[in-house]
N, C-alpha and C positions, 0 to 999 in steps of 0.2 A: 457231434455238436458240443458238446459237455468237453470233451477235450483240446475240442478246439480252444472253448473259454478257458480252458486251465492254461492252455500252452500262450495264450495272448500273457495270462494274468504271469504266468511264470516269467515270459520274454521281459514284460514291465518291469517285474523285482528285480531281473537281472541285470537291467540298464541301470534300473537305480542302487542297486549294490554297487556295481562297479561304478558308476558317479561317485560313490561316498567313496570305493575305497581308492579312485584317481584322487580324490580331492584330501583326504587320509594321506595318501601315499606325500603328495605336494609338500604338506604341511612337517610332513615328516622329515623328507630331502631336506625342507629350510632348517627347521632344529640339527639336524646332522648336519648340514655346513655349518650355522650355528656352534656346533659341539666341537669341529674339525679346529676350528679356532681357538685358543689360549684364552679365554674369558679372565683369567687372573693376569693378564699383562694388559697396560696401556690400551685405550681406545684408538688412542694414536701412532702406538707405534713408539712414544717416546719421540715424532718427529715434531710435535707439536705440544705444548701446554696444555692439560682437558681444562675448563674453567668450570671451578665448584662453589657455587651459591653457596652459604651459609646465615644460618639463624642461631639464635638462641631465645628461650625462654624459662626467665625465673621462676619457678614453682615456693621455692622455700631457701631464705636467706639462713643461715643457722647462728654464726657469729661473726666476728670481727674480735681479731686477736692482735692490738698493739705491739705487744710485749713482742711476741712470734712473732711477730710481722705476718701474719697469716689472715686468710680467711677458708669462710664454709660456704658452700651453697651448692642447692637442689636446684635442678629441672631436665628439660630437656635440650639438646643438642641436633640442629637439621639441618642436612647435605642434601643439593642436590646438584647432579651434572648430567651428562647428555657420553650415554652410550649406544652407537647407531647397530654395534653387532647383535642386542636385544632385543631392536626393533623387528616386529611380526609381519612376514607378506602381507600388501593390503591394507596396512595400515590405515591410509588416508581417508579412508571409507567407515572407520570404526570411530563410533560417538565415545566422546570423553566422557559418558557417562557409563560407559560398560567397564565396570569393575572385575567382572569376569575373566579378562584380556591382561590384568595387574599380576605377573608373578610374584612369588613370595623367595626371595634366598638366606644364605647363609653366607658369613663373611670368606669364608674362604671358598666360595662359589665362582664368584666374579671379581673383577678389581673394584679397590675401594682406594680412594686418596687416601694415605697415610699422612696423617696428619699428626702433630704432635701440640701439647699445652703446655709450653716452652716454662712457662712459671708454677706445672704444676708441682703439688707436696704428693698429692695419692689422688687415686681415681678409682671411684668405683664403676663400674655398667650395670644398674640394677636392669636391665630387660634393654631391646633394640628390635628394630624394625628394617627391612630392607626391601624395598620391592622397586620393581619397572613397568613400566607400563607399556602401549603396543607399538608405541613410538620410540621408546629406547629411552626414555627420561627415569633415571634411578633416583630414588631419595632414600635416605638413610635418616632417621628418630632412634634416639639415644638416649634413655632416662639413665642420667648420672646423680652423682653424691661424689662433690669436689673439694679437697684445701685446697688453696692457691698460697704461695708466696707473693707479698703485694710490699711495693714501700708505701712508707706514711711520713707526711710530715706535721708533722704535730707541734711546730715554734707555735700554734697560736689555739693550743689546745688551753681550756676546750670549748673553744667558740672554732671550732677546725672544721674544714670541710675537704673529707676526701674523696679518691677516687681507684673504686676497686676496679683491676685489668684482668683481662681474659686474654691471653697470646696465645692466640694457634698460628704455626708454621709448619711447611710440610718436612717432614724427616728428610733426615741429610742427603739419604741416597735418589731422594723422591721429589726434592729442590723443584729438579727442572720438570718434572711430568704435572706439576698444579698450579693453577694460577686462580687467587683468588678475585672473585665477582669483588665490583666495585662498592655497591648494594649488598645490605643486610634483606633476608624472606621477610617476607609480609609478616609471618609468625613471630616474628622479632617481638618480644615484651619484656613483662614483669607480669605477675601473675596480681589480682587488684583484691586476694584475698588477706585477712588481717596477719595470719600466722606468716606471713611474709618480710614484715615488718619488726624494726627489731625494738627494744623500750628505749635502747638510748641513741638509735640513730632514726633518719627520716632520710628515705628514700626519694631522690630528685630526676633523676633518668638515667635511661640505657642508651646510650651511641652507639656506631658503629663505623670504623673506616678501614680501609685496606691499604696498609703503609711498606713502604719500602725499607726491608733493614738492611744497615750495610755488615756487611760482613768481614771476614778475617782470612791467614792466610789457612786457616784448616775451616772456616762454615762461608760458602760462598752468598754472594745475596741474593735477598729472596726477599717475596712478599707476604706478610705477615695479616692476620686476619686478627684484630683489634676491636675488641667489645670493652666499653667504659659503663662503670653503675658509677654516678656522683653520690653520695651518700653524706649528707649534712649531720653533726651531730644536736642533740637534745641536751642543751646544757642546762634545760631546769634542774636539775639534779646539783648541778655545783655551784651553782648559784644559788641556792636555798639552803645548801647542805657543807658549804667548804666555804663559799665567800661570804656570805652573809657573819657566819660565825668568827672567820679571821676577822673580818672587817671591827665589830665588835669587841672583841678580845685586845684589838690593836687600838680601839678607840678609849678603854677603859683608865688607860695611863693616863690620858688627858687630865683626870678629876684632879690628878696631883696638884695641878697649877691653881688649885683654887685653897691649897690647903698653905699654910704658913710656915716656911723654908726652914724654922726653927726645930718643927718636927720633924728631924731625918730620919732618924729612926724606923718610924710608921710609913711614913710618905716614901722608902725607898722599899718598901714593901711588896707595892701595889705593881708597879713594873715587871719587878723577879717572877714577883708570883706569876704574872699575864706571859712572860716570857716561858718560863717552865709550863706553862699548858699550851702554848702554840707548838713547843717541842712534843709533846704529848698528842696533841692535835694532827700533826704532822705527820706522826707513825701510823696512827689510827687511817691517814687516808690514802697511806702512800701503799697500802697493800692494794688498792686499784688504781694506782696512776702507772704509765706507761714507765718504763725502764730505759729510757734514753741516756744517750752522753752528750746532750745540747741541752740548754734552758727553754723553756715554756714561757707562756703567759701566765699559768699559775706558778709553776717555780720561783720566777719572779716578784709575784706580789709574795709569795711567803717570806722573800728575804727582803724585799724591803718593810714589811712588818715584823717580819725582824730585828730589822738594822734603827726602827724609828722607838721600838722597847729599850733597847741598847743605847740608842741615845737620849732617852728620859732618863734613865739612871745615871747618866752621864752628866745631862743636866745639874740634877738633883745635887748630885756630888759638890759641881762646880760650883753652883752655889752658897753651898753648905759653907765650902772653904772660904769665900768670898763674906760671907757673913762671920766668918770666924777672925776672920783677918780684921772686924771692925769696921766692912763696909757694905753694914744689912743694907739704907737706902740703896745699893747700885745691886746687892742682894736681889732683893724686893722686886724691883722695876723688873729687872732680865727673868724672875720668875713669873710673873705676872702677864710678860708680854707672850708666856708661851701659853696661855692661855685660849691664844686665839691662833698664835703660829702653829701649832702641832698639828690640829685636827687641818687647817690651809694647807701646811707641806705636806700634810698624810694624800689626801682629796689629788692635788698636784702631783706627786708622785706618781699615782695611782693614773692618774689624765697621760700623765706621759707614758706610761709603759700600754697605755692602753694603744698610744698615737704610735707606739714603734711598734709592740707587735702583731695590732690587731688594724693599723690603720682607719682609725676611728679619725 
């Protein structure tokens, strides 16, 4: 009797051992046709495009380099596309919530879009992520530390406002195997912490679009994955610290026309002097102005408070002569009336150059 229940109780383990190891075995066959296949080539074959989703998010802006035409910036980097040879028998039965079923690989495991950052200076990968899930959906996380090469235009620094670009395209050989999603991932941001931020810019948004480059007869065309950060400058800083004091310094000639043309001497003083500290002025600010071979907004006003020192002294002169010659009254009148025209044509000047290059 006792044997009998052992041999019932034996027969049961044996059924279920071999259940587990039919269903062991299944599981295995799949991963080994799985394995049979090139995992490092195309999903497709190369007969078709994979389409790869991408995100970005800001973590940490670091600078903005005029001069270099460069910039820095931290975060992360997220792909994802749809490979069907990593999908698990069964799938369809398996809740998106079983994390258990998420492989973990290594870049040279499986294929990965080759992508390249067409404007990059250096790239680092500080750490990456790569997993699939039981459906075959890969995503790849990316914590980088980037320069970028960026243009800037700067005619209307520094009330300017630019825009740092991110070009990803897929590498030369790899054109035709990617095609980028139309959509940026949900993940798409800017990180909303302070260190983000820089003192002299203010952060306005991130875009995103997927554009078409035309290409040449050695890079054929392709579609480009194009992320924009608009980035406004913070021109308190020149404004209280460059214009305020040129503006002043240039208004200073003014007092001439109150003094009596008789005193050249003295009265052609006050100009030179104002002149030789805007030269001075000048040096002192031009160690953080951009290094450009076009004129600015501020370039501009420096030389037309410049050019209006230069013509006080000019003034002064011609007058001088004109009262020497024995005709102080018409002397007199022409000094007097710059009393009121300097500080108007300075004001005026300044309206225009504001109207041409900042569009006021």
């Amino acid at each position: 009797m006792k044997l009998g229940i052992l041999s019932r109780r034996s027969l049961t383990l044996a059924v279920f051992v071999a259940f587990e190891f039919m269903r062991v075995a299944a599981a295995t066959s799949a991963w080994s046709a799985e394995g049979k296949a090139d995992l490092r080539q195309s999903p497709t074959g190369g007969k078709s495009p994979v389409e790869v989703s991408v995100g970005m998010y800001v973590t940490n802006l670091v600078g903005i380099d005029e001069t270099r035409e460069t910039f820095e910036v931290g975060g992360y980097l997220i792909g994802t596309w749809q490979d069907p040879r990593l999908a698990l028998p069964g799938n369809q039965n398996v809740s998106g919530q079983d994390r258990s079923l998420v492989r973990t690989f290594q870049l040279e495991d499986i294929w990965t879009p080759a992508i390249d950052a067409a404007n990059s200076v250096s790239h680092k990968t500080i750490s990456y992520l790569l997993q699939a899930d039981s459906k075959g959906n890969v995503t790849y996380v990316e914590h980088f530390d980037a320069v970028l090469s960026n243009d800037y235009s700067l005619r209307k620094f520094p009330f300017d406002t630019q825009v740092l670009r991110f070009e990803f395209q897929p590498f030369l050989s790899a054109a035709s195997e990617i095609r980028f999603a139309d959509k940026a991932l949900p993940s798409t941001g800017i990180s909303p912490e302070q260190h983000t931020e820089l003192a002299s810019w203010r952060i306005k948004e991130l875009s995103y679009t997927a554009e078409k480059v035309t290409g040449n007869a050695f890079v054929p065309d392709e579609r480009e994955a194009l992320f924009k950060i608009v980035m406004e400058r913070r021109s308190g800083f020149y404004i209280w610290k460059v214009f305020l004091p040129l503006f002043m310094l240039t208004m200073i000639p003014a007092l001439v026309f109150w003094i009596d043309v008789k005193e050249f001497d003295w009265i052609l003083k006050v100009p030179m002097t104002m002149l030789l500290s805007m030269v001075a002025f000048e040096f002192a600010v031009a160690r953080d102005l951009p290094r450009i071979g076009y004129v600015t907004f501020l370039d501009s006003v420096f030389t037309v408070s410049f050019a209006f020192c230069f013509l006080c002294m000019f003034e002064i002169t011609f007058v001088y002569l004109i009262q020497k010659a024995a005709r102080r009254p018409l002397a007199v009148r022409i000094h007097e009336a710059g009393r009121w025209a300097y500080p108007a044509a300075y004001l005026a000047a300044l309206s225009i150059l504001a109207i041409c290059f900042l569009g006021w």
